[in-house]
N, C-alpha and C positions, 0 to 999 in steps of 0.2 A: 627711444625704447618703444613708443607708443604706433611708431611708425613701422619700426620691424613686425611686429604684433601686428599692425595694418595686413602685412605684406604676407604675413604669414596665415592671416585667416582669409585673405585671397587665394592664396597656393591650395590652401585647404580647400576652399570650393571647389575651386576650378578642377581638384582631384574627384572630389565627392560628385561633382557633375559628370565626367568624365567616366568613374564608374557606374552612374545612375546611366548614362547612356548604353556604355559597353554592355550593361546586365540587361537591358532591355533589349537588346538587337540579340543577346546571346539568349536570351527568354530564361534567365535567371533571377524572377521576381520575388524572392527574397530580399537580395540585394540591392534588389530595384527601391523595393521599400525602405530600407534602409538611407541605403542613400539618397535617395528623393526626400525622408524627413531631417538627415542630416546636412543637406544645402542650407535649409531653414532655420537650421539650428545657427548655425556657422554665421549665417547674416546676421540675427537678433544679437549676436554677441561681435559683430565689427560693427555694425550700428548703435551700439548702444553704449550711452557714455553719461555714468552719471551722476556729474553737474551741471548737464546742458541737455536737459530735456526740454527742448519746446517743442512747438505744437507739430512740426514738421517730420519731425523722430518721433512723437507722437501719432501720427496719421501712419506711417510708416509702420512702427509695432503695429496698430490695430488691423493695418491691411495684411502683412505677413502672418499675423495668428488667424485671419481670415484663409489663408492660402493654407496654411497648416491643419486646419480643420478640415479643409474642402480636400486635403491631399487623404487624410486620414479615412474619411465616409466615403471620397471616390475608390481608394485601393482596398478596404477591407467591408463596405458595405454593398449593396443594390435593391435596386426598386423605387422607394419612397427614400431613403437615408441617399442613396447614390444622387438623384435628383435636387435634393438637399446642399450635399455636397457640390455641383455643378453651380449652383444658385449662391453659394458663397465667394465663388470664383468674381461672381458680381461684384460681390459686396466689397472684397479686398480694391476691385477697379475704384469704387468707391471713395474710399476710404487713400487710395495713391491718385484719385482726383486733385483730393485736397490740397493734394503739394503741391501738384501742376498749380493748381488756383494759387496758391501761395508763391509757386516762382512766378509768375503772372505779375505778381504785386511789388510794389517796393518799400511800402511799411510794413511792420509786422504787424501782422492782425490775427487776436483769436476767431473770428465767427467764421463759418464758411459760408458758400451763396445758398439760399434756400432750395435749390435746385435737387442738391445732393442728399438731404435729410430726408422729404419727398419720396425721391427715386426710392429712400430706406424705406421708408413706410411702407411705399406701393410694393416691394419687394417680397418683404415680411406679410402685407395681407395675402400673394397668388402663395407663397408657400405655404398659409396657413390654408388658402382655398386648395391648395394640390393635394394636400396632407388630409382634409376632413372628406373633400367630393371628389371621387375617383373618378366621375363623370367627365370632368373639364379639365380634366390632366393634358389632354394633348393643347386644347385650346390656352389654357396657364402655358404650357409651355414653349407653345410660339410668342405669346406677350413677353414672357422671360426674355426670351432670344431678341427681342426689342427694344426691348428695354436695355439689355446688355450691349448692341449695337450701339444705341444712343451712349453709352457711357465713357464707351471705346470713344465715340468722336469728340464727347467732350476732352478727356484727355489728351488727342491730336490735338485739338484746335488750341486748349491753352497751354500745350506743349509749345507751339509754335510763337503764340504769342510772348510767352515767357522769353524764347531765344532768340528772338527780335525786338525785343524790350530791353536784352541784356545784351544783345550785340553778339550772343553764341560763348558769353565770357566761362558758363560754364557748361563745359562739355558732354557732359552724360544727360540730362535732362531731356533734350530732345532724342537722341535714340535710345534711350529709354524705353518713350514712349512710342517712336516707329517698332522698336522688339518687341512691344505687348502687342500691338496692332495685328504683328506678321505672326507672331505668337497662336492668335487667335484666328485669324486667315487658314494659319496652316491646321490648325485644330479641328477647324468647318470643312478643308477639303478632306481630311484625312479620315473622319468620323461619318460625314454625311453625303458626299460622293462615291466615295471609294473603297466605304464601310472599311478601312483600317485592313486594305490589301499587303500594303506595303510595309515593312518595318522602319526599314529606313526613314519615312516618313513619319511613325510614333519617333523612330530617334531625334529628326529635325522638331519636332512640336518643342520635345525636351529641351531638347539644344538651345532652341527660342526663348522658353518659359525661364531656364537658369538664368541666359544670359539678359536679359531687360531684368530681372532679378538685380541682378549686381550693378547692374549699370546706375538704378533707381537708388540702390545701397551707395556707391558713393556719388549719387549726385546728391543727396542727402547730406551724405559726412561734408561731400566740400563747399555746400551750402552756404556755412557761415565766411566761409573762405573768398568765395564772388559775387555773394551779394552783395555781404554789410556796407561796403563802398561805397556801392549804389546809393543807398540808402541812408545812409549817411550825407553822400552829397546834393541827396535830394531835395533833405530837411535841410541843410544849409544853406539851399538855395532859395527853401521855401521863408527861411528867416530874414535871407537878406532882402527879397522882395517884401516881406513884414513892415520893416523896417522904412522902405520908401513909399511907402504910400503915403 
């Protein structure tokens, strides 16, 4: 049962995307909005399952309601609130760092690397310097873009690490996080070369941002699935070497 219900808040995406595109390319942004905050819906409730909240579904909700927020002040705000909303898009990379770090590992661990909390702080001080000194708004906002580069790589790098640690045993994790990458690629030529000439191109950023969406969505759900193994046979490796010393 639990798996039809998988399968079907899948079909539901993949519609709600599909319309989030088609409204977009048709310049029907009513519907745009709509369906762009109901992808988000649709994930929070296939991801979310609760008697197995760890910290991994954990990182997950706080980055998707970060993506939810930023979807919210990018489409119906501007100015100061719209640049708000850009800088959240950060914070959710953030926050889907964490898992990358987490598949990276093979015991479970709450803490994350100090790297990440950091990056929060420095994040939260340029937006509170954007918000009070309208002086250093452009200069804030190329550190922003910096800053956010930097995050993206961490992501690739312990994407990779993670799927060569695990032998590639689970599938979505690493393009995942090549969909955010190309996600964002495609965001920076389509915004800041070619100031958003082409539609088709807002469609592709779309196309991008759902699909490393879902991929991140069940590289999550099957988390417990390909890792535990691991980790398991790691600790039993670590006991039998205990053991002979």
């Amino acid at each position: 049962m639990k798996k039809k219900i998988g399968i079907l808040l899948q079909i539901g995406f993949g519609l709600a995307l599909l319309l989030e595109c088609v409204a977009l390319y048709k310049s029907r942004f009513h519907y745009y909005d709509f369906a762009r905050l109901l992808t988000s819906i649709i994930l929070l409730i296939y991801v979310f399952k609760r008697k197995e909240l760890k910290f991994i579904r954990l990182y997950f909700y706080i980055g998707l309601s970060f993506v939810v927020l930023a979807d919210i002040l990018t489409l119906f705000f501007f100015d100061v609130w719209f640049y708000i909303g850009i800088s959240l898009f950060t914070f959710s990379y953030l926050s889907f760092a964490a898992i990358f770090f987490r598949y990276r590992q093979i015991k479970e661990r709450k803490n994350i690397p100090t790297v990440l909390p950091l990056l929060a702080v420095f994040l939260t001080i340029l937006l509170a310097l954007y918000y009070y000194i309208p002086g250093v708004r452009d200069t804030i906002t190329m550190i922003q873009c910096a800053v956010h580069v930097i995050v993206l790589g961490i992501i690739l790098v312990w994407s990779f690490k993670g799927n060569r640690r695990t032998k590639g045993k689970n599938p979505y994790f690493f393009p995942a996080a090549i969909g955010i990458v190309l996600a964002n690629i495609a965001y920076a030529v389509d915004v800041n070369l070619i100031n958003r000439k082409y539609v088709l191109l807002d469609v592709l950023v779309v196309l991008l941002h759902g699909t490393y969406l879902l991929l991140l969505a069940n590289a999550v759900n099957t988390y417990k699935k390909t890792e535990e193994p691991e980790a398991v046979k790691h600790h039993s490796e670590s006991r039998h070497r205990h053991r002979h010393r």
